[in-house]
N, C-alpha and C positions, 0 to 999 in steps of 0.2 A: 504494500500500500504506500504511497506518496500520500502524505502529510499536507502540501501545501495545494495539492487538488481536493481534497474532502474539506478542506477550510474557505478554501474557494468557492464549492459548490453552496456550503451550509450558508455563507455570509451571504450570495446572491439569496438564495429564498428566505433565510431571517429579517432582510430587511423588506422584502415582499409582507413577510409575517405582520414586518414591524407595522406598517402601512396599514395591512388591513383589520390590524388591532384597535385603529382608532377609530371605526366604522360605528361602535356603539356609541359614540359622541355625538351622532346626527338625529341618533333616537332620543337621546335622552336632552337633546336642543329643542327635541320638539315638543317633550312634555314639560318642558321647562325645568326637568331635575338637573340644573345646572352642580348637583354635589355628586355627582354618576358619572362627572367628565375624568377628576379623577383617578379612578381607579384604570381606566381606559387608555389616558393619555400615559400613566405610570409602566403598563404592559407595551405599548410600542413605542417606548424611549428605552427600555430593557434590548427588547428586541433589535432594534435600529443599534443601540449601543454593540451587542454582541456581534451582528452584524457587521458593522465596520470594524468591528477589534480584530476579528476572523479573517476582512480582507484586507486588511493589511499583514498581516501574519502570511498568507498566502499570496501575495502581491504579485509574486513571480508568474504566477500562473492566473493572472487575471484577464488576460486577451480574450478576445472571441472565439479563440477556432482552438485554444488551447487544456481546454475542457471536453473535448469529443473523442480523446485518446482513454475516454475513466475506462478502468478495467471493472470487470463484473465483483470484484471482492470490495472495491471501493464505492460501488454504488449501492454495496447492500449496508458499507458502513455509515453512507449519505444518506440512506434512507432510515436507519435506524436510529442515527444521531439527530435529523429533522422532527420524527415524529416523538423523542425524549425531550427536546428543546422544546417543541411544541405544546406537550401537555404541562410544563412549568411556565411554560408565557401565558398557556389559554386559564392557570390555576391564580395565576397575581390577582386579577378584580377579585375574585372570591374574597383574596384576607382584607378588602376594604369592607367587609358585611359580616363580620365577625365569621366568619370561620375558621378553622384551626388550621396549620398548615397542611396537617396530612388528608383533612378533608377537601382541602382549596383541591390538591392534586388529584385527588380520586374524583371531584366532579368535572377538574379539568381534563383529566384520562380518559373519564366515561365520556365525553364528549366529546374528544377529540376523537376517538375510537368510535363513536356513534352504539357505544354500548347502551346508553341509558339506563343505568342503574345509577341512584341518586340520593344524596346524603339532605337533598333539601325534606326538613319538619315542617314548612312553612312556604305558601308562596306570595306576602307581600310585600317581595324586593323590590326594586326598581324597576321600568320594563326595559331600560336599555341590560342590564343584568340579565335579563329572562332573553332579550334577543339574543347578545352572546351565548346562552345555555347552546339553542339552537342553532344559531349562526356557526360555531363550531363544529358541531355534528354536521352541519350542511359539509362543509370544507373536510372533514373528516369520511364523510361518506363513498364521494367517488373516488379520496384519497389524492392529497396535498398535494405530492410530486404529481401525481398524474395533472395538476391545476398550470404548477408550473414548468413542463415540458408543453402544454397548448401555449401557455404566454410567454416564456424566457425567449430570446433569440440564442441566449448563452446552451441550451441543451436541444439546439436544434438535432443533434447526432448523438452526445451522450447521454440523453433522455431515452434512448433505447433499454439501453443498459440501466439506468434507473426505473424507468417503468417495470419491467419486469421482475425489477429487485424487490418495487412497491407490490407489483399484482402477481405472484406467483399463482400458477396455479398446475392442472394438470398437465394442459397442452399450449402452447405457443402459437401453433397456428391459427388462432380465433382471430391474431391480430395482425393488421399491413405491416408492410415494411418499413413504409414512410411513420413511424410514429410518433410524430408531429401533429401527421395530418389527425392520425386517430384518437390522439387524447383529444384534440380541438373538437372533432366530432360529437368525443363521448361526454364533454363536458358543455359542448351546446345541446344536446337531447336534454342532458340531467337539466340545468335548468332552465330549458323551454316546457319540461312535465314541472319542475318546482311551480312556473308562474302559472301550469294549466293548473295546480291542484289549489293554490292562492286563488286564485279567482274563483273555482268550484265553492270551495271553503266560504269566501266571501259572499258568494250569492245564496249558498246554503243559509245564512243569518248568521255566520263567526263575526266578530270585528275585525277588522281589517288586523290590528294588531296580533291576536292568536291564529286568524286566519297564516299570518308569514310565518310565526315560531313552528306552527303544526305542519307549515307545508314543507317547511327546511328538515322539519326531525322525521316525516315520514318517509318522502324522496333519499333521504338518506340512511332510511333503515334505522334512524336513531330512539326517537319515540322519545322525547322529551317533552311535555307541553308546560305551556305557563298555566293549566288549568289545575290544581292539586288531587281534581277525579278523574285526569289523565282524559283522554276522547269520551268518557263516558260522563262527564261532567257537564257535558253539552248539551245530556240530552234530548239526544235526535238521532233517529233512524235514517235519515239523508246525510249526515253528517257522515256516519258511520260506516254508510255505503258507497260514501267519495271516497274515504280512506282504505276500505276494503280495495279499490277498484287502484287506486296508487300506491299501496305495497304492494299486490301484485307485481304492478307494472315495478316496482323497485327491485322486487326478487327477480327481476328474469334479467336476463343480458343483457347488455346496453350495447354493446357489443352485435350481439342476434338483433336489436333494435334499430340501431344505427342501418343495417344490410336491407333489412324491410324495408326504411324509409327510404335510402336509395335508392334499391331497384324499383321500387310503389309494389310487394309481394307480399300479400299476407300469406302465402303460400308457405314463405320461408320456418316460420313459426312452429307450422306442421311436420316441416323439413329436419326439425330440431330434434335427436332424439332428447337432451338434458329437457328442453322444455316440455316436451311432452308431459315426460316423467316426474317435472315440477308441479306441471299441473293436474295429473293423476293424483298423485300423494295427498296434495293440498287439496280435493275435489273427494276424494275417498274419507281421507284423516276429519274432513267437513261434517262428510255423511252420520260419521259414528260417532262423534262427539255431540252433533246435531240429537241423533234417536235417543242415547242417550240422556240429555237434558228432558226432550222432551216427555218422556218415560220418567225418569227418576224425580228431574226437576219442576214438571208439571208446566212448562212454558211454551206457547203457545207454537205453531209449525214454524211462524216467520222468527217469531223472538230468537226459536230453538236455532234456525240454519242463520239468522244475521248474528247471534253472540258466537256461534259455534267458529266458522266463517271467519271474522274478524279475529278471534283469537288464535285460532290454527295460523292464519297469515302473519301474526304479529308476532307470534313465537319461531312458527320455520324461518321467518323473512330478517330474524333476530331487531325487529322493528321494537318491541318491548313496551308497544304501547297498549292501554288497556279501553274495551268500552263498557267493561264493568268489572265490577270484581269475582275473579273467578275462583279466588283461595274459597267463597261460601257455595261454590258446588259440590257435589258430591264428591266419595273418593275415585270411582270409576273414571269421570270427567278429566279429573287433576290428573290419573296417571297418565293419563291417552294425551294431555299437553305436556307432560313431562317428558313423552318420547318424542313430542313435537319439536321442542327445544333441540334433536339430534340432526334433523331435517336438514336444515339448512337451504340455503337459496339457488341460485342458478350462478358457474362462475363467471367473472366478470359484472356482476350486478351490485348493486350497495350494501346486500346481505353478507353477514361474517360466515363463522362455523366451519363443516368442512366440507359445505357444497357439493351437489346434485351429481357434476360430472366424477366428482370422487367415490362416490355412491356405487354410480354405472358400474366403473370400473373393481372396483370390489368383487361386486356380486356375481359380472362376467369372470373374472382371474378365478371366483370359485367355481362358477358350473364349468371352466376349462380343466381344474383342475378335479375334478368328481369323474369329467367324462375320462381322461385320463390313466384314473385310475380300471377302469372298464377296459379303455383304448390304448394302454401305455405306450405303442407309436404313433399314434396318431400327434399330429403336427396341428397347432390350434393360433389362431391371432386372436387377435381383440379388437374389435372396431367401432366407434363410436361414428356415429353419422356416413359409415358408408368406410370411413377411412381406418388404416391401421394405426394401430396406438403402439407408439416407442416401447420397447422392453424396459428401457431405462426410466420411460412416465411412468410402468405401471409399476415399478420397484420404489421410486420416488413417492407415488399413490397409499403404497402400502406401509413403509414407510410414515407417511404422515398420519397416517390414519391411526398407526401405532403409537406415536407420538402423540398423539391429541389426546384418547383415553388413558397415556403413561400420566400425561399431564395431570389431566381430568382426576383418576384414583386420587393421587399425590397433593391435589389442592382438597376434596375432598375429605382424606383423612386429616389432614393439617387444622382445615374450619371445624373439621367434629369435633375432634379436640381440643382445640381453642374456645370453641363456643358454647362445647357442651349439646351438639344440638344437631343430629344427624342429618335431619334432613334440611335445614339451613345449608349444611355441607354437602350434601349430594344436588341441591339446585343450584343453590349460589354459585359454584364453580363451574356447571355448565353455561350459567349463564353470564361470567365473565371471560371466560377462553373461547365460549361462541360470539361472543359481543351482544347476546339475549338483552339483559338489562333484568327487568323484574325474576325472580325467585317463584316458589310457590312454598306457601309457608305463612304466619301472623306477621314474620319479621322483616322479610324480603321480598314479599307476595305483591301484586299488582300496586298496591292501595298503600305497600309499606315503603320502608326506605332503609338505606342502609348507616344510618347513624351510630345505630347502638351500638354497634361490630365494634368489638375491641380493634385496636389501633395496628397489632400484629396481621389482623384476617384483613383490613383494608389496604394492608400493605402487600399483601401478597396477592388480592384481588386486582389491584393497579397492577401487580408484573403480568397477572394472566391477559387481563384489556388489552395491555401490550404486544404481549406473544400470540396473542386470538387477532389482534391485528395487522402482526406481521406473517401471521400466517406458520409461527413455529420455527420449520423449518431453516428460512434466512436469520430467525437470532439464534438456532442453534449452531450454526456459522459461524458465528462469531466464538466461541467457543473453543476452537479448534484451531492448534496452535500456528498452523503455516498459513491462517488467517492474518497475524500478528508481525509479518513477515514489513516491519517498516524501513520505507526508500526515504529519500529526502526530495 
């Protein structure tokens, strides 16, 4: 790794950070909370400062065209070291409103990770405070680098290499070559749906004001509202079937979306096997949660398929928002979303966890290896969409998939322990390594919060937000000593 290229790259998008840290100055101008400028202007003077400390540290390499040589070990450490920086910049306003420090950073983590699990008792802060909640999570959703490889001219080439370091996933080929062109893309779709869903929202009867926090935290799979009963606080059945209708659209590909709107083929969509099988799951998982309710819980056919519905979307899509509280259903209900939480979204979409395409491959690598046993010469591929899948994705595949339930065990026994409280530990940890947000449980459950966690369980829920947002994998990386191999 060169030193004065990862100082280089951090200092161009820190002071991008810094800049757009003081975005919540214009909300809080207009409600006239001139004591909210504060806390805002203090986060991108941080920012701008580290910023400029970094490039000059790295000056040498500050040219245009002298950043396109980043090698793939330095852009997973750009990417790692952006989104650590990020959630200490996005955690500063918090300690102007009394919160603690380790609390500032876990709602600045959950946010910036579009986790939405949330340390707020209370929601009447400020509303420039409550737009930052969601304004982060927005930024955090399609994910940062991916923002600033569409706008830098400086990663016109080595935005290659950092996008992919940001978006891991199973396969490579979902995206162009040019990727430039394709973050520009995918971050004009996201927010051309963000303003469709603002406007929906708005004309459903939101205010304008909850209207933007709710449209930023869904499109982004974040699920944060300024409302304290989450989407169900609204009370509304249109309400709730805008949001239904744009976590979907957040769970699928932006990517598979982007191809549709170009070529005008809805066709492609069907083309899809990940999507199909998104919307299978999500359309089944509906069904049985839905009879369910309506059997045990006694609620009516439409209540049963709009609560059932919403909350299957909001758990697999790791959205975390709620339209009512579901910790008071029954136990059948709670386990059938507890397995929802493993679901996960389509790759490439705003959704965390360990995604749809990772799934396919799984459950194909197994019926290869069952028939196998039957056929032991028989010679067998793997194909997703028609196409053959690398040996080396599906070792990579399995692999992570290993990794996520090593993880998963490992936070789980830690919170039982800590907390005393098992099942706090078996939700709370999926729902910070998937980036879920809400728990199920009194404590961490839709309607709860995560306050009371001792200081140790929040701190180790911030490493999971982390590692569930980088996907494992690239911070396991880091790790690994010929990582550490520094040039000057």
């Amino acid at each position: 790794m060169r030193l004065n290229y990862i100082t280089s790259a951090l200092s161009i998008i820190l002071k991008d950070i810094g800049w757009v840290s003081f975005l919540p100055i214009i909300v809080a101008l207009y409600y006239k909370d001139y004591n909210s400028f504060l806390p805002f202007i203090v986060a991108g003077i941080v920012a701008l400062f580290l910023g400029f400390m970094l490039g000059n540290f790295g000056k040498a390499t500050s040219g245009l065209d002298t950043l396109n040589d980043i090698k793939r070990s330095e852009a997973l450490m750009i990417v790692s070291l952006t989104w650590l920086t990020f959630g200490f910049i996005a955690a500063i306003p918090y300690l102007f409103y009394g919160f603690s420090p380790i609390n500032a950073l876990f709602e600045g983590t959950s946010g910036i990770t579009a986790t939405g699990a949330t340390i707020f008792t209370r929601y009447d802060y400020p509303h420039a405070l409550l737009f930052w909640r969601s304004f982060t999570q927005w930024l955090g959703g399609m994910g940062i680098i991916v923002l600033f490889v569409a706008i830098l001219p400086q990663f016109a080439v080595a935005g290659r290499q950092m996008f992919f370091a940001e978006v891991p996933g199973p396969t490579e080929d979902k995206f162009t070559p040019r990727i430039k062109n394709t973050a520009s893309a995918l971050w004009i779709i996201y927010a051309g749906l963000t303003v469709a869903c603002f406007v929906a929202l708005w004309l459903a009867g939101m205010s304008p004001f909850d209207a933007i926090c709710n449209s930023f935290s869904t499109l982004s799979a974040g699920g944060f509202s300024p409302h304290e009963r989450s989407i169900g606080g609204y009370g509304s059945n249109l309400i709730n079937w805008i949001i239904i209708v744009f976590m979907f659209i957040s769970g699928t590909s932006f990517v598979l979306q982007s191809r549709v709107l170009t070529r005008r083929k809805l066709s492609l969509f069907w083309k899809s096997e990940e999507f199909k099988c998104f919307a299978s799951i999500i359309l089944i998982m509906s069904l049985i949660v839905g009879a369910v309710l309506f059997v045990q819980q006694h609620y009516s056919f439409f209540q049963a398929m709009t609560a059932s519905l919403y909350q299957v979307l909001s758990l697999a899509t790791s959205t975390g928002s709620a339209s009512e509280d579901f910790q008071l259903w029954c136990f059948d209900a709670k386990i059938l979303l507890f397995i929802t939480m493993f679901i996960s979204s389509c790759s490439g979409s705003a959704g965390g966890g360990i995604k749809i395409t990772r799934w396919i491959l799984i459950f194909k690598y197994i019926k290869n290896e069952l028939y196998k046993i039957l056929h032991p010469k028989a010679v067998l591929t793997i194909k997703i969409d028609n196409r053959v899948v690398a040996p080396d994705v599906i070792r990579q595949t399995i692999f992570f998939v290993l990794a996520f339930f090593g993880l998963w065990a490992l936070t789980v026994l830690a919170l039982t322990i800590i907390e005393q409280n098992f099942v706090l530990g078996l939700t709370a940890a999926i729902s910070a390594i998937g980036d879920v947000g809400p728990g199920i449980g009194d404590v961490v459950g839709p309607m709860g919060n995560y306050d009371s966690l001792k200081t140790l369980s929040k701190i180790i829920l911030i490493f999971d937000m982390y590692i569930g947002r980088l996907e494992i994998i690239p911070f396991l990386v880091l790790f690994h000593r010929d990582f550490w191999t520094i040039k000057k």
